[in-house]
N, C-alpha and C positions, 0 to 999 in steps of 0.2 A: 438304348445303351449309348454310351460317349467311346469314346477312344480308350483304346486298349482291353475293351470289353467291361468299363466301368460304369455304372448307374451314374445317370449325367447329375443327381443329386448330391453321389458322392464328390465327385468331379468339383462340383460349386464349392463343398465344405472342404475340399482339400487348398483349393487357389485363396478360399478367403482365410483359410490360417498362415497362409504365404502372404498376403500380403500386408503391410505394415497398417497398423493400426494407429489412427489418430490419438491423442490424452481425450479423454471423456468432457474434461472440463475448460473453460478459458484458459490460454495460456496469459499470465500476468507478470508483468515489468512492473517493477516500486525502484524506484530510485529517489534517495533522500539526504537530506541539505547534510545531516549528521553524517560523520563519521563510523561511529561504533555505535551509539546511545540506539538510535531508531533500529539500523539495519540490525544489529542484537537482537531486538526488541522482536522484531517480525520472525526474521529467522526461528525464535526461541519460538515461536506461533508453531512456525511451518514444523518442524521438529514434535513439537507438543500433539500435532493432531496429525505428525505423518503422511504430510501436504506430497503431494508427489515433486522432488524438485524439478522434473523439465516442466512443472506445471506452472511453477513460481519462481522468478528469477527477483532478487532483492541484492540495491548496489548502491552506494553511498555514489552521490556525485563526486566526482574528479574535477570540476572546472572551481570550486570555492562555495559558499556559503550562501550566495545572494542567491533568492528565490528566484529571478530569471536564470541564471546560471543553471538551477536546477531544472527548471522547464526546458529547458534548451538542452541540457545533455540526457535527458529522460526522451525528447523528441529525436533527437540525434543518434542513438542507440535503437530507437526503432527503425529510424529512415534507413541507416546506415548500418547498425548490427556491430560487432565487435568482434575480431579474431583472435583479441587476447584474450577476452571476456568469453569468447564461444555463444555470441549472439549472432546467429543468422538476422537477416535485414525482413525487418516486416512480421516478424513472429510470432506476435502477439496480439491478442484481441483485447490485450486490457493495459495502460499504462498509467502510470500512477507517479505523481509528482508531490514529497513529502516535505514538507516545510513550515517555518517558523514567522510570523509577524514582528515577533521582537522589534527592531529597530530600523529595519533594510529598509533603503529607500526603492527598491525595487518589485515590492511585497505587490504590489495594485497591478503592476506592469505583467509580473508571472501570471495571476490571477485570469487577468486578460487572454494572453499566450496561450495559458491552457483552455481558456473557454472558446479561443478561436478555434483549437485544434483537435476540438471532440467530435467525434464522428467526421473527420474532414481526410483523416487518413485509411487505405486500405491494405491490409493485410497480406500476407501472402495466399490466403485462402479467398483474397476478392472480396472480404467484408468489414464494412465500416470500422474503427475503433475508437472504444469507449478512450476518454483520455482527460485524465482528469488531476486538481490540484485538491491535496489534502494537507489544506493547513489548520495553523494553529494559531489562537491569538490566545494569550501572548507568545504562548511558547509550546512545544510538546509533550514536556512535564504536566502541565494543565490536567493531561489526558487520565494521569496519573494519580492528582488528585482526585478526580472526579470517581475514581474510585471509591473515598471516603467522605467527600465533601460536596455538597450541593451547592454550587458558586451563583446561583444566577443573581443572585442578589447585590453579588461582591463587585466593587473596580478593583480589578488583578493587574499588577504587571509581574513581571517575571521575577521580582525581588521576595512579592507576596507569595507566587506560587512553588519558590525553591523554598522558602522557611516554613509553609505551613507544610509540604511533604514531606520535610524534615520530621517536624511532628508527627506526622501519621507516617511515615515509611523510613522508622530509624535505619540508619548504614546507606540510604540511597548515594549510590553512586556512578554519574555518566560514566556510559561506557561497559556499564556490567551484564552479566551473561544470565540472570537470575528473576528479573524483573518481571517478565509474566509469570513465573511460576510463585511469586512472591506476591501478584495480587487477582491471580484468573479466580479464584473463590469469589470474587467481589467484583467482575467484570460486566453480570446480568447489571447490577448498580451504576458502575461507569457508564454501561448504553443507557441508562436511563437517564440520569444528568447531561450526558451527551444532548441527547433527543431535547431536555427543556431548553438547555442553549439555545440547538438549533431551529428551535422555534421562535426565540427571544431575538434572533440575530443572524447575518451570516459570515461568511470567510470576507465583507466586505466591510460587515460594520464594528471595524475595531475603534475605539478601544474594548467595547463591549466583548466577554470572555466569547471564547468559543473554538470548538474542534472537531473538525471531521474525520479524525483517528477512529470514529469507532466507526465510520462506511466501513473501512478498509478491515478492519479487525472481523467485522460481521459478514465479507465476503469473504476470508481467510476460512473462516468456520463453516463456511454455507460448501467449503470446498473438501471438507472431510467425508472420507470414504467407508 
């Protein structure tokens, strides 16, 4: 018998519903070069399958648009956490750095940054984290096509990949709140165009098309409960 005349097994199962239970899953940081366009975009994810949100924290970067810029406040918000944001420092097992090849002359430089800094940081719970760049060549739209179009054949710039989504996703428009719900029927399709890309090429060999939007989209989904 335990204290108070209790079976020392009840005793175990009373303290372990006391005390706080970790989320089951990684906790993951996405922070992206967009504004509204991307962070919509994921959000609409985490919403759509009911993501737990202390599980997923998604936040357009604040420092501007260049893919360092991005890596660097995606790094900064782990090291450091945010009291306006209600990021504790370190909280994360997963961080995710979203961006675009477009034009940036800092595109090679992030790439880098983020490859130094994968597995080099630890967490509050003392374990390594994953930390990674998920870009796009040319753009993030891309990701979007690839839902109806099988590009590997194609030289895309961003000019190519706004007019033909135009074509295939009449009314597209950055910034909107409707966008996976408007093409997740046709997503199994998107990872798989994704996947020939990323055989063909990687986030280094632009101009060749390419996106690893669908990593991030297939660990969103792998986090459904």
């Amino acid at each position: 018998m335990g204290r108070d005349g209790q079976p020392k097994h009840r005793q175990a199962r009373d303290l372990a519903r006391k005390r706080p239970q970790r989320v089951s899953h990684d906790r993951v940081l996405i922070v992206c070069e967009g504004s509204k366009t991307e962070p919509n975009y994921f959000r609409e994810i985490i919403r759509a399958y009911r993501l737990h949100t202390a599980s997923v924290t998604v936040l357009p970067c604040t420092r501007g648009t260049a893919p360092i810029a991005v890596v660097e406040c995606a790094r900064d918000l782990f090291d450091k956490g945010s009291c306006e944001r209600g990021i504790s420092p370190r909280a994360f097992e997963r961080v995710y750095a979203v961006f675009d090849r477009d034009q940036h002359d800092s595109y090679r430089e992030a790439l880098d940054l983020a490859k130094s800094l994968d597995g080099r940081r630890r967490n509050d719970a003392k374990e390594s984290v994953c930390f990674r760049a998920i870009a796009s060549v040319p753009c993030f739209e891309l990701w979007l096509l690839l839902h109806y179009e099988d590009v590997s054949t194609w030289q895309v710039d961003v000019e190519t990949v706004m007019r033909c989504l135009g074509v295939r996703f009449p009314g597209y428009a950055k910034g909107s709140n409707d966008v996976f719900a408007r093409t997740c029927d046709r997503l199994d399709t998107a990872k798989h165009h994704a996947r020939i890309l990323a055989e063909q090429s990687d986030a280094y060999g632009a101009p060749a098309p390419y996106t690893a939007v669908f990593e991030l989209v297939e660990l969103l989904c792998s986090l459904r409960t």
